[in-house]
Every structure is written in C-alpha cells, then in structure tokens.
Backbone as JSON, one array per atom type, in Angstrom:
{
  "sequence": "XXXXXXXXXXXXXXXXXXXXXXXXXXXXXXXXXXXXXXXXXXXXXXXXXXXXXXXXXXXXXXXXXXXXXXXXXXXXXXXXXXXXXXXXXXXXXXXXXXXXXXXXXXXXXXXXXXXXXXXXXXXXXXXXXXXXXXXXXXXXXXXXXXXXXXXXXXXXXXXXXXXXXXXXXXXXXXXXXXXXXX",
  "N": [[16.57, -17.59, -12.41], [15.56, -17.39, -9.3], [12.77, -18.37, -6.84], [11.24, -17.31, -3.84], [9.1, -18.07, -1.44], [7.57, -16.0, 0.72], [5.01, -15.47, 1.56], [2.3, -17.03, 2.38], [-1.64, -17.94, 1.06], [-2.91, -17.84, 3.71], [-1.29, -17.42, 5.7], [-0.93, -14.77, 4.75], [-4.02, -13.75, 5.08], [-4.1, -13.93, 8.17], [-2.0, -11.91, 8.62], [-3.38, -9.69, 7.84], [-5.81, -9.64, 8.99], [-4.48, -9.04, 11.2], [-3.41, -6.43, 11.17], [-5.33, -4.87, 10.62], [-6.83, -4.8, 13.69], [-4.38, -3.61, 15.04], [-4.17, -1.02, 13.4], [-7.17, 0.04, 14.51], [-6.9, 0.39, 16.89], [-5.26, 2.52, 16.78], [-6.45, 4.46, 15.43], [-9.28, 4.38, 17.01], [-12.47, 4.75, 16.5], [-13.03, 5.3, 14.25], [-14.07, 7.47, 13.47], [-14.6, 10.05, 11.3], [-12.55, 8.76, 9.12], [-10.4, 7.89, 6.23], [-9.59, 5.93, 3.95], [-7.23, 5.1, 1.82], [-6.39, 3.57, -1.19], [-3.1, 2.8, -2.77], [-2.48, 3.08, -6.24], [-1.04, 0.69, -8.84], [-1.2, -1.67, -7.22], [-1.99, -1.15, -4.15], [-4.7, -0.68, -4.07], [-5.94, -3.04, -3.76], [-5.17, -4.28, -1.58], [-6.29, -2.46, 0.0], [-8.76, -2.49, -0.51], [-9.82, -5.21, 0.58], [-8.5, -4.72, 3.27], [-10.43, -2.72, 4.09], [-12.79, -4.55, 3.92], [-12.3, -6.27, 6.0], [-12.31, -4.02, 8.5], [-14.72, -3.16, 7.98], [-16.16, -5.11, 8.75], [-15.39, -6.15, 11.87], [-16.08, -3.63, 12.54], [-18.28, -2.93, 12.21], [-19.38, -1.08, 10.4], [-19.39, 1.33, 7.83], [-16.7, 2.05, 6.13], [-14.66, 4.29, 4.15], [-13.62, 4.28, 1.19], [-11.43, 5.21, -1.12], [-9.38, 5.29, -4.42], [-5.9, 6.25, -5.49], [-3.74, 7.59, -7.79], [-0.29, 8.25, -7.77], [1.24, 8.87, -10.29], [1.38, 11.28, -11.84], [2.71, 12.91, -10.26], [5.22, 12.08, -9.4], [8.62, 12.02, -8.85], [10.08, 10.91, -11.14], [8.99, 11.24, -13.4], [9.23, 11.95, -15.94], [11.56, 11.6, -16.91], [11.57, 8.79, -17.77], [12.13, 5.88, -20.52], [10.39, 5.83, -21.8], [6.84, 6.39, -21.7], [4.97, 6.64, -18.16], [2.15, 4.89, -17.29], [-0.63, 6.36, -16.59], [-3.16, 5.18, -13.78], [-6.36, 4.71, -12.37], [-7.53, 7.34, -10.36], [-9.13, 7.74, -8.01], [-11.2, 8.97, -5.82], [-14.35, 9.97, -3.85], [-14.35, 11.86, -2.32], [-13.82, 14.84, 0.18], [-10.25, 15.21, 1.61], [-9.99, 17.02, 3.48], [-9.24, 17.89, 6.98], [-9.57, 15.36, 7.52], [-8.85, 11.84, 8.95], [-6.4, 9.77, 7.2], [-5.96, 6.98, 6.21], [-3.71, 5.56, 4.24], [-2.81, 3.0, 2.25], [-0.29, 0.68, 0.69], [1.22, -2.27, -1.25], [4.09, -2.95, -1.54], [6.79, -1.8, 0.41], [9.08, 0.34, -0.86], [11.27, 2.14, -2.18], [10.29, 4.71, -0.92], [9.31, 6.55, -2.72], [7.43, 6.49, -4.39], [5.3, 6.88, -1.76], [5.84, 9.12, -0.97], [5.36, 10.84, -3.65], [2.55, 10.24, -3.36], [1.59, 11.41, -1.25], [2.04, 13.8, -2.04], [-0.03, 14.31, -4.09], [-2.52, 13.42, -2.56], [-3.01, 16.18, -1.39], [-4.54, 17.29, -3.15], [-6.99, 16.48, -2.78], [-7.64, 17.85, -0.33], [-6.7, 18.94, 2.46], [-5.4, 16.93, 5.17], [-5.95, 15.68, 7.89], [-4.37, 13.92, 9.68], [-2.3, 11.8, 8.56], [-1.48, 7.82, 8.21], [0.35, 5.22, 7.4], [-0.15, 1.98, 5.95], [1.62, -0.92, 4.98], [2.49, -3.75, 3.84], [4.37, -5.01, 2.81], [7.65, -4.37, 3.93], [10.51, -3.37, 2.65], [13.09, -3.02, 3.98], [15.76, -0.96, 4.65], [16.17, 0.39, 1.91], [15.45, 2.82, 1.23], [15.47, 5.92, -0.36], [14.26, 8.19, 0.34], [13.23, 9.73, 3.42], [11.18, 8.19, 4.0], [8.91, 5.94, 6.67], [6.78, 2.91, 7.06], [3.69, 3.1, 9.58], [2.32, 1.04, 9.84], [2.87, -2.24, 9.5], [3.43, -5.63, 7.85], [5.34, -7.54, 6.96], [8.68, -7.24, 7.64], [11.12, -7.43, 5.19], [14.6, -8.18, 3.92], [16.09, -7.13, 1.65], [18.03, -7.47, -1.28], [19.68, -5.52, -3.2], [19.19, -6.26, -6.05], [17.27, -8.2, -5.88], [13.62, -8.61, -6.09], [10.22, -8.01, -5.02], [7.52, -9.67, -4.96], [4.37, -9.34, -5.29], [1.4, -11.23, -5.42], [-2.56, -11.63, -5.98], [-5.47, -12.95, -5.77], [-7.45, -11.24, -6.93], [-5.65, -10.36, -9.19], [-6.17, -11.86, -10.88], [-4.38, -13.89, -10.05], [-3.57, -17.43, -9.15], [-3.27, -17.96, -6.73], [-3.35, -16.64, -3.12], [0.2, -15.08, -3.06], [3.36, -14.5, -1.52], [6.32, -13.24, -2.95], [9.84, -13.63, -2.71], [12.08, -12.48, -5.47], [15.21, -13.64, -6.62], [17.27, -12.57, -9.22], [19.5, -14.18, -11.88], [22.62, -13.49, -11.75], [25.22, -12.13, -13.54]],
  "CA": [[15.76, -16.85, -11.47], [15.03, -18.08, -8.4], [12.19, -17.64, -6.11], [11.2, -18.27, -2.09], [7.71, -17.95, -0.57], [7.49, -15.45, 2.03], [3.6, -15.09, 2.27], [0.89, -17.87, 1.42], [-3.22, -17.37, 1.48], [-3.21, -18.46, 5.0], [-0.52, -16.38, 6.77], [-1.66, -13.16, 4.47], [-5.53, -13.11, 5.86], [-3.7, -13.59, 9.62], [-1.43, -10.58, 8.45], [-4.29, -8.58, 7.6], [-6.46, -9.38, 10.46], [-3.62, -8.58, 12.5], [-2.95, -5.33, 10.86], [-6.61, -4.32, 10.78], [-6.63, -4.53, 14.78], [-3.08, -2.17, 15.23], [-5.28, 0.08, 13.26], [-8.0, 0.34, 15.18], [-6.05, 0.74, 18.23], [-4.52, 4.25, 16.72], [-7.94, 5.52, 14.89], [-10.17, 4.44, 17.75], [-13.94, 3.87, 15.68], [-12.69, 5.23, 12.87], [-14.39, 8.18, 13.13], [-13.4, 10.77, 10.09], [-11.19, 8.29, 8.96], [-10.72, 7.41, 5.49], [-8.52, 4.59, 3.43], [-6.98, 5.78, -0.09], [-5.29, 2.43, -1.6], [-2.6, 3.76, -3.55], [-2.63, 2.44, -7.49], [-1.7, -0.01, -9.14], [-1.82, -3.22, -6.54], [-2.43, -1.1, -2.97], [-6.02, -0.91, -3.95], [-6.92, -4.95, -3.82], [-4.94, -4.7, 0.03], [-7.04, -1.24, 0.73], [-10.47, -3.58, -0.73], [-9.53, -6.65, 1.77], [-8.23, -4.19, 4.5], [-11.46, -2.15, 4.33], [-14.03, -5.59, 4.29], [-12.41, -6.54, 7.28], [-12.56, -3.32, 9.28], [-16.08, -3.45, 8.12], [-16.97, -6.35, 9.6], [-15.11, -5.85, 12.93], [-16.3, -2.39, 13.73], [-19.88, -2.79, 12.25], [-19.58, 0.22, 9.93], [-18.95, 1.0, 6.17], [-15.01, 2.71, 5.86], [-15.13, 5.19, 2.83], [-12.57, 4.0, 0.45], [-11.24, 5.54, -2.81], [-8.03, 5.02, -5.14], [-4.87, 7.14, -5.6], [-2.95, 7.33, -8.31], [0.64, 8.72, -7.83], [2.0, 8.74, -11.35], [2.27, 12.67, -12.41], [3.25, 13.8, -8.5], [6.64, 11.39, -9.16], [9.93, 12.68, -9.49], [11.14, 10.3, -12.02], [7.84, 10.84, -14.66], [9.65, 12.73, -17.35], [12.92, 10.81, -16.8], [11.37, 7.49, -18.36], [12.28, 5.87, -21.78], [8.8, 5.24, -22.2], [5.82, 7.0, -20.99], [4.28, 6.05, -17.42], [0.8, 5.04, -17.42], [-1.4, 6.33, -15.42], [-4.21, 4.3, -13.47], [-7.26, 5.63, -12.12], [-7.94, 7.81, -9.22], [-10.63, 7.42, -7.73], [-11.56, 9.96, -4.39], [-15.48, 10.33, -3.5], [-14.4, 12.36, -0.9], [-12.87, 15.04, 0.54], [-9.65, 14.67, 2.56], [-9.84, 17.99, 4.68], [-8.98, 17.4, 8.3], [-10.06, 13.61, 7.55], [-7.77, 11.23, 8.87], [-6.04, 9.32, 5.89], [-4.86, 5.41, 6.01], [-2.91, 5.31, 2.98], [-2.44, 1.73, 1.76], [0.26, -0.05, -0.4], [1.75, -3.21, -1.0], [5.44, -2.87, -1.3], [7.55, 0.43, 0.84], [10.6, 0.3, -1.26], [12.38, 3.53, -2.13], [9.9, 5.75, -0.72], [9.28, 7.98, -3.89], [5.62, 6.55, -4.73], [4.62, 7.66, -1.25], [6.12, 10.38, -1.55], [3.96, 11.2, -4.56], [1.3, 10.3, -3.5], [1.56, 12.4, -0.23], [1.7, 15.21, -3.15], [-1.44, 13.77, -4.84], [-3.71, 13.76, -1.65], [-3.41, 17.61, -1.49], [-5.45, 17.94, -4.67], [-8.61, 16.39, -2.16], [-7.59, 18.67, 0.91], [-5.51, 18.46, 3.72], [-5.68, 16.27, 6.11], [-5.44, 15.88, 9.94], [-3.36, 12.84, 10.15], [-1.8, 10.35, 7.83], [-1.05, 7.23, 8.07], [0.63, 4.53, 5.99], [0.21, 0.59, 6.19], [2.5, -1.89, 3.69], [2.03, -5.42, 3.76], [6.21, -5.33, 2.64], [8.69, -3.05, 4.0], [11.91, -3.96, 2.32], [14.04, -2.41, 4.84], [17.7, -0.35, 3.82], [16.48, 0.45, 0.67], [14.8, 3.75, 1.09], [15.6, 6.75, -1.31], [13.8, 9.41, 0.99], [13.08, 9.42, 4.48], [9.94, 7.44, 4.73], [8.67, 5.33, 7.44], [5.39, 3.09, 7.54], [2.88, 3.16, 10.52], [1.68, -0.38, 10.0], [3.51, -3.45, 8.38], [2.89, -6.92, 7.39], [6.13, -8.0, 7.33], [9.77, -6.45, 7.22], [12.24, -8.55, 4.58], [15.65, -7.39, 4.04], [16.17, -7.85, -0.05], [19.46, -7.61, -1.71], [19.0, -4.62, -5.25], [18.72, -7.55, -7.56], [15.71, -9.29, -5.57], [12.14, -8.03, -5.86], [9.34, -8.69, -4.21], [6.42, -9.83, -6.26], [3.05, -9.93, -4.71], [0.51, -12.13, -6.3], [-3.45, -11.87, -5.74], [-6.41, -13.36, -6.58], [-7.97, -9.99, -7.4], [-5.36, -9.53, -9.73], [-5.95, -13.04, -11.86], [-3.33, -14.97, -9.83], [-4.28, -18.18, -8.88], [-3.83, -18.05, -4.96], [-2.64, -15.61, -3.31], [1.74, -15.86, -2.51], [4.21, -13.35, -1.84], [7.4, -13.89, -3.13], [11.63, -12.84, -3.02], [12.64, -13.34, -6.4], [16.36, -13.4, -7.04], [17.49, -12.26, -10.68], [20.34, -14.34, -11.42], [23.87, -12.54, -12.27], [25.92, -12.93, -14.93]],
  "C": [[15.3, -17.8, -10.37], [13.98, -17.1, -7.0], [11.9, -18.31, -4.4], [10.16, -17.23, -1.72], [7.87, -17.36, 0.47], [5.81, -15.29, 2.48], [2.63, -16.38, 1.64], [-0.37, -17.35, 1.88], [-3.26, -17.26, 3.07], [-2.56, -17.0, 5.76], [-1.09, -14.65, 5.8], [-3.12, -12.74, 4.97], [-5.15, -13.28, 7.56], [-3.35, -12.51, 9.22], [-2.46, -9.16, 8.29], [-4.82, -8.31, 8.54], [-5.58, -8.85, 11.57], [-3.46, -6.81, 12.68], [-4.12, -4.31, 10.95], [-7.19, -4.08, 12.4], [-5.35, -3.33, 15.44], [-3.89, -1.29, 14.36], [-6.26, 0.91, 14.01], [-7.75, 0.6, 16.48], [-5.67, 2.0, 18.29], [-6.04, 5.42, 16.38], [-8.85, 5.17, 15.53], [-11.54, 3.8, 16.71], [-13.7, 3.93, 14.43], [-13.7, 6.32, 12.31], [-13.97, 9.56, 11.7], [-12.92, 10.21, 9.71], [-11.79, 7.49, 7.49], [-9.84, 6.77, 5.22], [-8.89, 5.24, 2.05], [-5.85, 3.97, 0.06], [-4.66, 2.88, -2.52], [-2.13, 3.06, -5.18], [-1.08, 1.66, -7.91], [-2.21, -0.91, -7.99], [-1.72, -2.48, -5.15], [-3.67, -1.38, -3.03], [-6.6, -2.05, -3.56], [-6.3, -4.85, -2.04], [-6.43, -3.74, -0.03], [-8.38, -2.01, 0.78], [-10.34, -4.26, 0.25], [-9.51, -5.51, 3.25], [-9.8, -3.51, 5.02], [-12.98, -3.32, 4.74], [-13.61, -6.16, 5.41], [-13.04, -5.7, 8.35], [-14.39, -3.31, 9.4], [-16.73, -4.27, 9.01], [-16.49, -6.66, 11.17], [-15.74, -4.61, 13.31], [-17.73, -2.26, 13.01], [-20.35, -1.63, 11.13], [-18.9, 0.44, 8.62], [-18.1, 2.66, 6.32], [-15.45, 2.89, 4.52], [-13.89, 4.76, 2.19], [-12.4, 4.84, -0.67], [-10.01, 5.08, -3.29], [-7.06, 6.16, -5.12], [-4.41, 6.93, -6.4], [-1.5, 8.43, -8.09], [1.38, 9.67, -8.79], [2.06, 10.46, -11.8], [2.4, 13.51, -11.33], [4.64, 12.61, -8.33], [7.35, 12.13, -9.39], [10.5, 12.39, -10.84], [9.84, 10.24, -13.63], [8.13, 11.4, -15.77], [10.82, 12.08, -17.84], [12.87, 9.08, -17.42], [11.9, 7.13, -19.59], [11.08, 5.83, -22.23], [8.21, 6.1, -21.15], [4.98, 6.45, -19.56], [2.91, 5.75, -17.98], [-0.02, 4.89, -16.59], [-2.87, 5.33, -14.78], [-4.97, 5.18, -13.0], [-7.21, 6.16, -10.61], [-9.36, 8.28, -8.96], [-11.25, 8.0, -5.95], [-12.92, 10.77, -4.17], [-15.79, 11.25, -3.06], [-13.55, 13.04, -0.61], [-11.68, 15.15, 1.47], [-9.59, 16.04, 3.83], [-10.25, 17.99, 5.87], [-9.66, 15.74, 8.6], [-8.61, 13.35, 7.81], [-7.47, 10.15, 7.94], [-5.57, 7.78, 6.43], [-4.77, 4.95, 4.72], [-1.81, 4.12, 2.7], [-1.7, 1.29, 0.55], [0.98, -1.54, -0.15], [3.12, -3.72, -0.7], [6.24, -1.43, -0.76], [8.91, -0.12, 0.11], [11.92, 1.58, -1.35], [11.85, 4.47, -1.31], [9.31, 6.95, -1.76], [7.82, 7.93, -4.17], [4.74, 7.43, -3.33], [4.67, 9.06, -1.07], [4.96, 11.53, -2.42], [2.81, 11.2, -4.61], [0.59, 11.41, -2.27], [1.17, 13.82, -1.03], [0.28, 14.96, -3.7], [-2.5, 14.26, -3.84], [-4.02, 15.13, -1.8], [-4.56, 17.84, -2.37], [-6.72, 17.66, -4.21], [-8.28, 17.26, -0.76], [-6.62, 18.3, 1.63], [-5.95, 17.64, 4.89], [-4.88, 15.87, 7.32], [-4.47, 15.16, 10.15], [-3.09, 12.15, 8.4], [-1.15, 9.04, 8.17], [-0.43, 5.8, 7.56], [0.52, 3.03, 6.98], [0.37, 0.06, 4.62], [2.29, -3.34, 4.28], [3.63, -5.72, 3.7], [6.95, -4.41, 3.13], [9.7, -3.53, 4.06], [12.41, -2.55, 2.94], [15.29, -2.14, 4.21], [17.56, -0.6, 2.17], [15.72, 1.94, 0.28], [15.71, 4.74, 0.36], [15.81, 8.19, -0.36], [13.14, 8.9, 2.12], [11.67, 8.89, 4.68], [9.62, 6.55, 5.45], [7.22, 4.34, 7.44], [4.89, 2.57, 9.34], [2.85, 1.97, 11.12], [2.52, -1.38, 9.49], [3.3, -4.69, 8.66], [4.21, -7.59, 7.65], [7.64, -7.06, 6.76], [11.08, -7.05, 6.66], [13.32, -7.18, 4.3], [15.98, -7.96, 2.42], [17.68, -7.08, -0.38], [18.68, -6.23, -3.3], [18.54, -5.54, -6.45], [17.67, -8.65, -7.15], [14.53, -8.0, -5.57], [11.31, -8.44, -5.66], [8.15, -8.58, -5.28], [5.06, -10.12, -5.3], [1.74, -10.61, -5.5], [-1.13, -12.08, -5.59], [-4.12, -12.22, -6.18], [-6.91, -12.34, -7.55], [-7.11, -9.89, -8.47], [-4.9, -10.62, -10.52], [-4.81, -14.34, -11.48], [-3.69, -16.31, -9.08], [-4.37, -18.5, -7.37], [-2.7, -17.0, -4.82], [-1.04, -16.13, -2.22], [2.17, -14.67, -2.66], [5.68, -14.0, -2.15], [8.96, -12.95, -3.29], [11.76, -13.22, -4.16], [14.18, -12.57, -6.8], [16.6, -13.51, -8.32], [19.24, -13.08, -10.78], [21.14, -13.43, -12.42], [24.65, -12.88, -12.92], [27.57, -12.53, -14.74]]
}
C-alpha cells in the first residue's frame, strides 16, 4: 500500500478559509441559511466550516447533522448491516437555504441520499453542496458540488482517506492511498 499527502494542517485551514469566503459570496449574510454536515466525517468539516463563518460574519450559523444511511440505494444490498449514525436537525429546513457539507464527492449516491433525507425537515429554497475532495470521473449519478477544496483525479483502486484531529488522528493529513495489485 502506498500512500501520498495531498492535504497537511496548514494548507487544509487555508482551504477552508478559502472556501468559507466563496460561500459567503453566494449566501450574502447568511441570512436563512443553514449548514447540515452530512454523517459520518462531513460533520467535523461542517463544525470547522461553521466556527469560521462565525467568526467572519459576527453571527452564530445553525448547524445540525444528517445521516444518509436508510435514504441509500445500496442499504439492503449489503452483506452486513449499515450502521446508522446520528441525525441531528434542530431545525426546520422549509424555504431555508441548505449548505450541505461532506468530505469526500465520490459516486454521488450519499448525496443523493441525503438530498432524500433533508425532505423529512422540509423543503428548502436552495441547496448547496461544499466537499473538501471531489474525486473527479468517478460519479455514479449526476452530481455536481458548489464549493470544493480540491479536485484529485484517483484511479478505482485509490481512496482517499481523510484524517482529523476531531476524529483521534494525530494531525490533520489528507491522503491518496494506492491498494497494491496482485
């Protein structure tokens, strides 16, 4: 297995700050506007993404969680049972505008699902998505995101591994890791 550093601490809090400005450029104050991080590892961006905006626009962004997992296509189709994480929505989404946060866009199918999920808090005026990864030419279903962090081009047998503090890792690194082939 081999791996190669595409993100360290450093260049990921530029990436954010960067991404947290193209934001605020589309949603103006940020009126109505809420942030769903979508489960398991969008939430720790959506946390970071949201204490920035905070602290640039002066004003406390309503956050909650999403979980996807029984609005998938593939949740019956497992050998094993998914398991779901928590969702977590204070709030409802009707005619709120949505910034729906994850860490990796790969096939498309989680947002997908989770696009199905939101419904269950209302409908809402706008959506739109920021990824931190958008592995490009590997989509499933036509999805697109809004925002992105960075756009790698991965091979089927590499995956992208994101590593955070939040989530016990000892600094935070993004990484390609190639599986080798036999």
């Amino acid at each position: 297995m081999q791996k190669r550093k595409i993100f360290d601490n450093r260049l990921l809090q530029i990436t954010l700050e960067r991404l947290c400005y193209e934001v605020i450029e589309e949603f103006d104050e940020f009126e109505n506007t809420v942030i769903l991080g979508l489960q398991p590892k969008g939430i720790f961006l959506a946390e970071r993404i949201k204490q920035n905006l905070n602290r640039i626009l002066q004003k406390d962004i309503s956050l909650g969680y999403l979980d996807p997992t029984f609005h998938r296509d593939d949740f019956r189709k497992k050998d094993s049972p998914l398991r779901p994480n928590q969702t977590f929505v204070p709030f409802l989404l009707e005619d709120k505008k949505v910034l729906l946060i994850d860490d990796v866009l790969y096939t498309g199918r989680t947002v997908r699902a989770a696009l199905d999920a939101m419904i269950t808090f209302g409908r809402p005026a706008k959506v739109k998505l920021l990824v931190l990864i958008n592995r490009k030419y590997s989509r499933d279903i036509p999805i697109q995101p809004d925002y992105v962090g960075m756009e790698v081009n991965c091979m089927q047998h590499e995956k992208v591994l994101v590593e955070l503090k939040e989530q016990n890792a000892e600094s935070d690194n993004i990484w390609i890791i190639t599986k080798e082939e036999n």
